[in-house]
C-alpha positions in Angstrom: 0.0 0.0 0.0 1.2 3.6 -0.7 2.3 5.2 2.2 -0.5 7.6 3.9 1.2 10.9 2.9 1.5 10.2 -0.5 -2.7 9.1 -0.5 -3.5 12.4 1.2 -1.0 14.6 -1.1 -4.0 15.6 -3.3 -5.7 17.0 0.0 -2.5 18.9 1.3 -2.3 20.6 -1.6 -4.9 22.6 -1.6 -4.3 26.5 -1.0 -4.8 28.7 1.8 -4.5 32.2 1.2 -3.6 34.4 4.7 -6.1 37.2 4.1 -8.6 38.8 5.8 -11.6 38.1 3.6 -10.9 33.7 4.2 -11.3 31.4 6.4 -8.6 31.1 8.7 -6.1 28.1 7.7 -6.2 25.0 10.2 -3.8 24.8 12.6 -0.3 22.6 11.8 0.2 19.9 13.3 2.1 19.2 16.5 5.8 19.3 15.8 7.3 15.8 16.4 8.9 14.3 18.7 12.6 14.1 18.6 13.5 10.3 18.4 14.8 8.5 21.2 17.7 7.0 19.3 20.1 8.2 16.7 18.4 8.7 13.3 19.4 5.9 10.6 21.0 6.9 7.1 18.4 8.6 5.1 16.6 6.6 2.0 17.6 7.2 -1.2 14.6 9.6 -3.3 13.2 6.9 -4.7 12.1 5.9 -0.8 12.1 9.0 0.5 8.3 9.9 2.0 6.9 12.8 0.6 6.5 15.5 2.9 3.3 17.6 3.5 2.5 20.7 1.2 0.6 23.9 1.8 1.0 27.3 -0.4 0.6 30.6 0.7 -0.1 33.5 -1.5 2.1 36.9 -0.4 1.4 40.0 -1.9 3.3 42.4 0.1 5.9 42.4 2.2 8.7 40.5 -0.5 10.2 38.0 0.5 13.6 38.3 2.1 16.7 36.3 0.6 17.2 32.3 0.1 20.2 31.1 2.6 23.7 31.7 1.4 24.6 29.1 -1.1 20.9 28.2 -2.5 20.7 30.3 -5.7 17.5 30.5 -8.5 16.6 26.7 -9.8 14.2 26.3 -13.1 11.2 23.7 -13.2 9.4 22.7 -16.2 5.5 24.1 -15.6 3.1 23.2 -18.6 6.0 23.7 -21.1 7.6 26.3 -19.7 11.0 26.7 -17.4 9.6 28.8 -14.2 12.6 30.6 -11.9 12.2 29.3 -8.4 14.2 30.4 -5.2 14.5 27.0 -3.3 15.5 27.8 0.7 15.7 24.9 3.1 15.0 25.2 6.7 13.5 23.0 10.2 10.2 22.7 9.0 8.0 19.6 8.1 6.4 20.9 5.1 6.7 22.0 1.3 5.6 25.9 1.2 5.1 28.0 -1.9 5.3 31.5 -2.2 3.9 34.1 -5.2 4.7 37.3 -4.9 5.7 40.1 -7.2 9.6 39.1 -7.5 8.5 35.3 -8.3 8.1 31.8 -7.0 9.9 31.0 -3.6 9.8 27.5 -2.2 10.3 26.5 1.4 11.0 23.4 1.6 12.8 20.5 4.6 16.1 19.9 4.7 15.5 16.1 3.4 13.4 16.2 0.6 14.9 15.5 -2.6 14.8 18.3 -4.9 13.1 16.0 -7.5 10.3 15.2 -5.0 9.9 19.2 -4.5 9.5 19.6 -8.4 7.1 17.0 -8.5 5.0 18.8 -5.8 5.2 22.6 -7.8 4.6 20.6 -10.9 1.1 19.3 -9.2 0.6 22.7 -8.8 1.7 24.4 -12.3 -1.4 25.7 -13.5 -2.4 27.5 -9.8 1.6 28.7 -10.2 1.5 30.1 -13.4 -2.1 31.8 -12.8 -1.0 33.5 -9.8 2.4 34.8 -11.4 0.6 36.3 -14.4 -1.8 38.0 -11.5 1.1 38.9 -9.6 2.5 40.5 -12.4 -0.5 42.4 -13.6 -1.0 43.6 -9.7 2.8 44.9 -10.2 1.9 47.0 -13.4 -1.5 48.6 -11.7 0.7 49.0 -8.6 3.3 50.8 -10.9 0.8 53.1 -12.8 -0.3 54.0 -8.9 2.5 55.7 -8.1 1.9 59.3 -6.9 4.4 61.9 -8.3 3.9 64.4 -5.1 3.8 68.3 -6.9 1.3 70.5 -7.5 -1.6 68.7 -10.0 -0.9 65.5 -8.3 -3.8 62.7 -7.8 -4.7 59.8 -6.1 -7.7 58.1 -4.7 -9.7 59.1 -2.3 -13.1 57.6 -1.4 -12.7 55.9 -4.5 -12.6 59.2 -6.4 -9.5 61.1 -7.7 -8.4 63.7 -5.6 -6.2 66.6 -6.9 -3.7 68.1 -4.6 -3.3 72.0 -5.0 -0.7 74.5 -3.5 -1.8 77.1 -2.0 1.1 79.5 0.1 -1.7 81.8 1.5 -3.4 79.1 3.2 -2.9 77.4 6.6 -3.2 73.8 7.1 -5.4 72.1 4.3 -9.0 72.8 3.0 -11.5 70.6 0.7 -13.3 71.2 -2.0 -15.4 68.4 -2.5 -16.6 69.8 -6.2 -15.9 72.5 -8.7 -18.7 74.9 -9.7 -19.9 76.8 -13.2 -20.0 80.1 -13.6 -23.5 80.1 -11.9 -22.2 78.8 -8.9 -23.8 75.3 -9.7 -22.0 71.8 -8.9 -21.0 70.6 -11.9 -22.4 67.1 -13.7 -18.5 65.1 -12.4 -17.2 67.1 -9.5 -13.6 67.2 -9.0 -12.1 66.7 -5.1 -9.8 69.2 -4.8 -7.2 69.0 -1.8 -5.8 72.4 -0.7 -2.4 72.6 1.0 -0.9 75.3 2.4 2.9 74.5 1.1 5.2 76.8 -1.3 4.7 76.0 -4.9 8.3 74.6 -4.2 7.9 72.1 -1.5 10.3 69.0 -1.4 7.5 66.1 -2.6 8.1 64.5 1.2 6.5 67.7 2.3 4.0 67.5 0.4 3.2 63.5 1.0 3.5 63.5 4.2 1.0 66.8 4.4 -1.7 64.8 2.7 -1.3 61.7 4.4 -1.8 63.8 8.0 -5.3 64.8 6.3 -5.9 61.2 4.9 -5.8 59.8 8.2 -7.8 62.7 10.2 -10.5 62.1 7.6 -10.5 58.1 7.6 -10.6 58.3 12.1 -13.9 60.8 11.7 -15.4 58.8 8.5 -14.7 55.0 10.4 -15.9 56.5 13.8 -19.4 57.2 12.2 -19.5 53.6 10.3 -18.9 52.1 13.0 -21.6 53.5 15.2 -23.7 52.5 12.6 -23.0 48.7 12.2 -22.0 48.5 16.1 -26.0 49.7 16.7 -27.4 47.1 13.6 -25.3 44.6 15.2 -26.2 45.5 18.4 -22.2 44.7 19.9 -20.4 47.3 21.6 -17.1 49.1 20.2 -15.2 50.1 23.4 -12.6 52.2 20.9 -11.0 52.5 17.4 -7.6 52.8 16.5 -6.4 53.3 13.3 -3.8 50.9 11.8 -1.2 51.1 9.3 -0.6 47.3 9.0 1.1 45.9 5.5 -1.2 42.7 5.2 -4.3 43.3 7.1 -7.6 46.0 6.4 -8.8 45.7 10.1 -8.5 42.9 12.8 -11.4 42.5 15.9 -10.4 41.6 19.4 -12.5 40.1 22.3 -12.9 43.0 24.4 -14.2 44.9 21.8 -11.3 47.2 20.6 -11.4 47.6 16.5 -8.4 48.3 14.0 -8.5 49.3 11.0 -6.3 50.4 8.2 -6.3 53.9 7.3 -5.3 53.6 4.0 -8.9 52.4 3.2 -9.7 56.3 3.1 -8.9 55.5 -0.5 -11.6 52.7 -1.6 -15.4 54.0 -2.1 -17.4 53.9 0.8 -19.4 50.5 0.5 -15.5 48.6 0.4 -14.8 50.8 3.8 -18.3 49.7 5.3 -17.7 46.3 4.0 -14.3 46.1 6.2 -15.8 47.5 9.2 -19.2 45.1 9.0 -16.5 42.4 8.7 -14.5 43.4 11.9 -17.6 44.0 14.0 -19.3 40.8 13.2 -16.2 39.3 14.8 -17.6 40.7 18.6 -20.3 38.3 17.5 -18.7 35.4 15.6 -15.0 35.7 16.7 -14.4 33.1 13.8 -15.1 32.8 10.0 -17.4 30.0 10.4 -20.9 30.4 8.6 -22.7 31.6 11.8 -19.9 34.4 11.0 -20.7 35.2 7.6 -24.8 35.0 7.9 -24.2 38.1 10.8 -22.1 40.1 8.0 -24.9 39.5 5.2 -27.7 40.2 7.5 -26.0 44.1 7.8 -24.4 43.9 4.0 -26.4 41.3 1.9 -24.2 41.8 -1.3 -21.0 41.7 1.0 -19.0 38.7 -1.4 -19.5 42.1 -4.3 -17.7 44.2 -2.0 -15.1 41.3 -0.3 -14.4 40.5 -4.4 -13.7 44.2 -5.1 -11.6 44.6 -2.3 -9.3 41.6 -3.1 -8.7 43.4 -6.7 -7.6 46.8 -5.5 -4.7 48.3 -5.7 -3.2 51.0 -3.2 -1.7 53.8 -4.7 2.4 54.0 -4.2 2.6 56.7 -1.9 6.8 57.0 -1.3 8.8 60.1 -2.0 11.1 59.7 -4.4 
């Protein structure tokens, strides 16, 4: 009989992705214990038990460097010769990683390389999807890049907002539309962001002026949204702070307190109420079970529209050059 790894290899393959908007992974395992004698010679490959595999999907931060001595390797994926960055380490499992500089692969210290191709080849078509999506997330990313002068734009409630010097003012002023000569809105209004900075400000200045205002503006907007889920919900909030986390939108603890990511400021309002329905259904559900869900949809109905939305956007690049 085949050995019970290799029967449940199908199974262990599957992908978890560490996101907000899924289900949290299952726990590992319970690391082994060590053996009470010497360990034999190893098996050749041909015996060697395959080890268990989960991938993870990372977006942001990129991954740091292999060990010394463990360079870029090339597998065969549907006809085509993938780079890979191979690192060995304690661990008991194969782990794949896709992010925007390529395939990285985890792997232990005793599995043959030719068993560890065999597992990404199992997994070539969910590899080469997720590089061409990595790649295409790279480009948006790239075209988001704000060039902080005078006439700059980026997103802001999921409308552009144009950033406009003004030396005469103090501090920064909004104005959420421009008019006609009859002192009409116009049909598309245009946000217009108001700084009180020298037409010749260093573009840190400038950045770092905007992102003050971002953030006051996302603490009063989230404040209000979250009064009004926290009362549909009926849970209680006991505070809100805002969070500036790489990986996560918003996180939920037990006695009540509520993160979220200020950097939402810049998706439309139903992706920012979609976030906070999510993190206050957790003082309900602290879990992603399908109690957990059925409290989200009865506040948001169409909340897999928004969660779907969300897992598409793209923050804009907002680093001084």
């Amino acid at each position: 009989m085949l050995p019970s790894k290799l029967r449940g290899l199908a199974d262990l393959l599957k992908f978890s992705q560490l996101s907000l908007f899924d289900s949290d992974p299952p726990p590992a395992p319970p690391p082994a214990s060590p053996p009470a004698v010497p360990r034999p010679v190893r098996p050749g490959p041909s015996a060697a038990p395959l080890p268990d595999v989960g991938t993870v999907v990372v977006v942001a931060p990129a991954p740091e460097r292999a060990e010394p001595g463990v360079g870029s390797r090339h597998v065969l994926l549907q006809g085509r010769a993938i780079p890979y960055e191979l690192k060995r380490g304690r661990r008991r499992s194969i782990g794949f990683t896709v992010s925007d500089e390529g395939l990285r692969v985890a792997a232990p210290k005793w599995v043959p390389v030719v068993e560890i191709e065999k597992a990404l080849q199992q997994k070539g078509e969910w590899i080469l999807r997720k590089l061409v999506e990595q790649r295409e997330r790279a480009r948006r990313t790239q075209a988001a890049r704000v060039d902080w002068a005078d006439g700059c734009s980026l997103p802001y409630l999921g409308e552009p907002l144009i950033v406009v010097l003004d030396p005469g003012l103090t501090g920064a002023r909004l104005d959420a539309g421009t008019t006609d000569p009859q002192g009409t809105l116009s049909e598309v209004p245009r946000r217009l962001l108001y700084l009180g900075l020298p037409q010749r400000a260093e573009p840190d200045q400038i950045r770092d002026a905007v992102q003050s205002w971002l953030q006051r503006q996302a603490r009063q907007l989230f404040e209000q949204r979250c009064r009004h889920f926290a009362a549909q919900l009926d849970v209680t909030m006991t505070g809100l702070r805002l969070s500036s986390a790489q990986t996560r939108w918003g996180s939920a603890s037990a006695d009540g307190m509520i993160r979220l990511n200020w950097r939402l400021i810049h998706f439309s309002p139903a992706l920012i109420d979609y976030v906070v329905a999510h993190e206050l259904a957790h003082l309900r559900e602290m879990n992603h079970s399908p109690r957990f869900w059925a409290v989200v949809r009865s506040v948001m109905p169409d909340y897999q529209h928004a969660r779907d939305r969300l897992k598409q956007a793209v923050l804009p690049l907002m680093d001084a050059p």
